[in-house]
C-alpha positions as CSV (number, residue, x, y, z in Angstrom):
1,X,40.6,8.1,-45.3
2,X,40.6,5.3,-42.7
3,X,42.5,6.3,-39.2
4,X,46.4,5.1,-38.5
5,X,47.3,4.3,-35.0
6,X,49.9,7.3,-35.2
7,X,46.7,9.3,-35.7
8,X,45.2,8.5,-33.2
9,X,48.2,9.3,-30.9
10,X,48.9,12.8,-32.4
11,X,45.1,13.7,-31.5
12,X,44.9,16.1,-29.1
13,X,42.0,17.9,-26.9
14,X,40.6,21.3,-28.1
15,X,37.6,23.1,-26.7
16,X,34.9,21.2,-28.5
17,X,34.3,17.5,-28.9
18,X,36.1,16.5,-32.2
19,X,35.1,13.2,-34.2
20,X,38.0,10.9,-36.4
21,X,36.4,9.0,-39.2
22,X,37.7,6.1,-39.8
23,X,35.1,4.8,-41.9
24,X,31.8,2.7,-41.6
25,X,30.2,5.0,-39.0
26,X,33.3,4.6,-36.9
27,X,34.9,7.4,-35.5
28,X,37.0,8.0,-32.1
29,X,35.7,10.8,-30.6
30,X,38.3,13.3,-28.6
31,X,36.2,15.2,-25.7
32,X,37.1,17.9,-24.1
33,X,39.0,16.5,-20.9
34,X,41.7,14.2,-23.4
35,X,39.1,11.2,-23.2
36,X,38.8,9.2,-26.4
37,X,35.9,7.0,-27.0
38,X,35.4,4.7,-30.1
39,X,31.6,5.2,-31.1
40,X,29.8,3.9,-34.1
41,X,27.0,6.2,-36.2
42,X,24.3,4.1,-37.7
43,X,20.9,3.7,-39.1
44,X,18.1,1.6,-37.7
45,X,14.2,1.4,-38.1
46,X,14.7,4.6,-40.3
47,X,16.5,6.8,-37.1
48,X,20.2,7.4,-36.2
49,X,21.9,6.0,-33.5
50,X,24.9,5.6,-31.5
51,X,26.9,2.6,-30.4
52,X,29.8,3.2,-27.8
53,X,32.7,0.2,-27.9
54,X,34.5,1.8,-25.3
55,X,37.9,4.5,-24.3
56,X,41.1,4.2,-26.5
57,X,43.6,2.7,-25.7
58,X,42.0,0.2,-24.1
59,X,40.4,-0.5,-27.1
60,X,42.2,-0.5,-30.2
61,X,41.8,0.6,-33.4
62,X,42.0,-3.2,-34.9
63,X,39.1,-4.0,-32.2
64,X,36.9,-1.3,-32.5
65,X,36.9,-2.3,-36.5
66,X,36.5,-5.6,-35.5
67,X,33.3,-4.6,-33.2
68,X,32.1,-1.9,-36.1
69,X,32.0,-5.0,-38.2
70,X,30.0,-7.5,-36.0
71,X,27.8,-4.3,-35.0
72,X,27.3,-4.4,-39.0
73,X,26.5,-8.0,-39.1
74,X,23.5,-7.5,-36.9
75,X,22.3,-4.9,-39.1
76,X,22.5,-7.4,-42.5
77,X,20.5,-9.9,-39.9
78,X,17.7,-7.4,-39.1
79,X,18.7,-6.9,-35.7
80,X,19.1,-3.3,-33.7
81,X,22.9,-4.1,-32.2
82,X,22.4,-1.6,-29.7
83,X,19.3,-4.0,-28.5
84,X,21.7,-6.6,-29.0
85,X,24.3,-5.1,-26.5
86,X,21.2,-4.7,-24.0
87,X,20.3,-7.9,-24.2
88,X,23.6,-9.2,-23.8
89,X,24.0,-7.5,-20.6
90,X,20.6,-8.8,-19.3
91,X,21.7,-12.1,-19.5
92,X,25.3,-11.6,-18.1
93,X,23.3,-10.0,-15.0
94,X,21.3,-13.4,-14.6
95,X,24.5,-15.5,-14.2
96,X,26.3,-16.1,-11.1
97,X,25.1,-15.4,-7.7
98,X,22.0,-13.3,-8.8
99,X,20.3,-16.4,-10.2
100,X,17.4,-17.8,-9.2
101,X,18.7,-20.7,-8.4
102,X,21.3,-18.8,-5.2
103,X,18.3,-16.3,-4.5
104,X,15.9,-19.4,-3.9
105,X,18.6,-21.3,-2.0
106,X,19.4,-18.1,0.6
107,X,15.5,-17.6,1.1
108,X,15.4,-21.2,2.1
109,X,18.7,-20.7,4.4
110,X,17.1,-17.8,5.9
111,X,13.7,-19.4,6.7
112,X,14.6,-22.4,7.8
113,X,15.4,-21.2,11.3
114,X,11.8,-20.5,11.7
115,X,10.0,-23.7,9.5
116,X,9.8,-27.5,10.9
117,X,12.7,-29.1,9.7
118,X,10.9,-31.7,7.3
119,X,9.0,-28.2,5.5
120,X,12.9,-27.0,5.0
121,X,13.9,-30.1,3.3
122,X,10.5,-30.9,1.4
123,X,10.8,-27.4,-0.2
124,X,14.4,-27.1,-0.8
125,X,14.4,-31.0,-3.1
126,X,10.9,-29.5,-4.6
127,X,13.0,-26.6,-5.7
128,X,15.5,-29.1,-6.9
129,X,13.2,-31.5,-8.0
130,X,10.5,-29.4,-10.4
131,X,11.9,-25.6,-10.7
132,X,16.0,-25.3,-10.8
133,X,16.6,-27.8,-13.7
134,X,13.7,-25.8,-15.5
135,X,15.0,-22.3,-14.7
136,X,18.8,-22.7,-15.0
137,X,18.4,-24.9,-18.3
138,X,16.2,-22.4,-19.9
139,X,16.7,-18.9,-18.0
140,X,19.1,-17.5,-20.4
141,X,18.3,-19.0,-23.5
142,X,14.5,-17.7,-22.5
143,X,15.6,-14.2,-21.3
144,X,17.4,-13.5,-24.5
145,X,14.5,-15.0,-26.7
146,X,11.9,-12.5,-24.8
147,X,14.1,-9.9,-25.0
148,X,14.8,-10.0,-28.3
149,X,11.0,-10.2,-29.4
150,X,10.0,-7.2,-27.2
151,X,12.7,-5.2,-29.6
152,X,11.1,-6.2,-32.5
C-alpha cells in the first residue's frame, strides 16, 4: 500500500532503523535519532543497491516519486542511476570557478610578476587562442561521455 503524507507524519523513532514502503523500491527510512531519509532499493548488473534522494520534509513524498521514477528511467535505458548521480556531480564540480579556464587564468596572474611582460601576454591569448574555446566547449560534454563509459 503506497505511503500518505499523514503517514509519514505519524511515523515516529523507535530503537532500530524502520523502512516505509511506498512502492517501486521506495521507502523513507526512520533512523534512530527522528531522521527520515527517502532511499530507493534496486537491481543493477545482477546486485542490489541503494539510491538516497535526500531527508523528509525537505523532500517530499510527490518528489521522491517523481525522482524513484526518473531513477527508473535510467534503468529501462541500461544505465546504473547511482553512476548517473556520480557523474552528475562530477560535472557540477567542473563549473564555476574550479574550471580550467579560472585555474589557468590565476596561474598566469600569479606568474606574471616574475615572467617578461610580452611571455605574460603571448601565453595568456595562446590560452585564449588554442585551449579555452576547446576545453570549456567540450569539458563537460567530454567529462560526462568518459565517465559514463568507464561505468559501463
Amino acid at each position: 500500500m503506497p505511503l500518505s503524507d499523514m503517514a509519514i507524519k505519524k511515523a515516529r523513532a523507535t530503537e532500530k532503523k524502520q523502512k516505509l514502503f511506498d512502492g517501486g523500491g521506495l521507502y523513507l527510512e526512520v533512523a534512530p535519532s527522528g531522521g527520515k531519509l527517502w532511499r530507493m532499493k534496486y537491481r543493477f548488473g545482477g546486485k542490489e543497491k541503494l539510491l538516497s534522494f535526500g531527508p523528509y520534509p525537505l523532500i517530499s513524498l510527490k518528489d521522491a516519486r517523481e525522482k524513484r521514477d526518473a531513477a527508473k528511467r535510467l534503468l529501462l535505458e541500461s544505465q546504473d542511476p547511482a553512476e548517473a548521480k556520480k557523474i552528475q556531480k562530477l560535472a557540477a564540480a567542473y563549473v564555476g570557478d574550479d574550471s580550467f579556464e579560472y585555474v589557468a587564468r590565476e596561474w598566469i596572474e600569479n606568474n606574471s610578476r616574475t615572467w617578461v611582460e610580452s611571455h605574460s601576454v603571448r601565453t595568456a591569448r595562446r590560452l585564449e587562442q588554442y585551449v579555452f574555446p576547446w576545453i570549456s566547449a567540450a569539458s563537460s560534454q567530454h567529462l560526462i561521455h568518459s565517465a559514463s563509459l568507464l561505468h559501463q
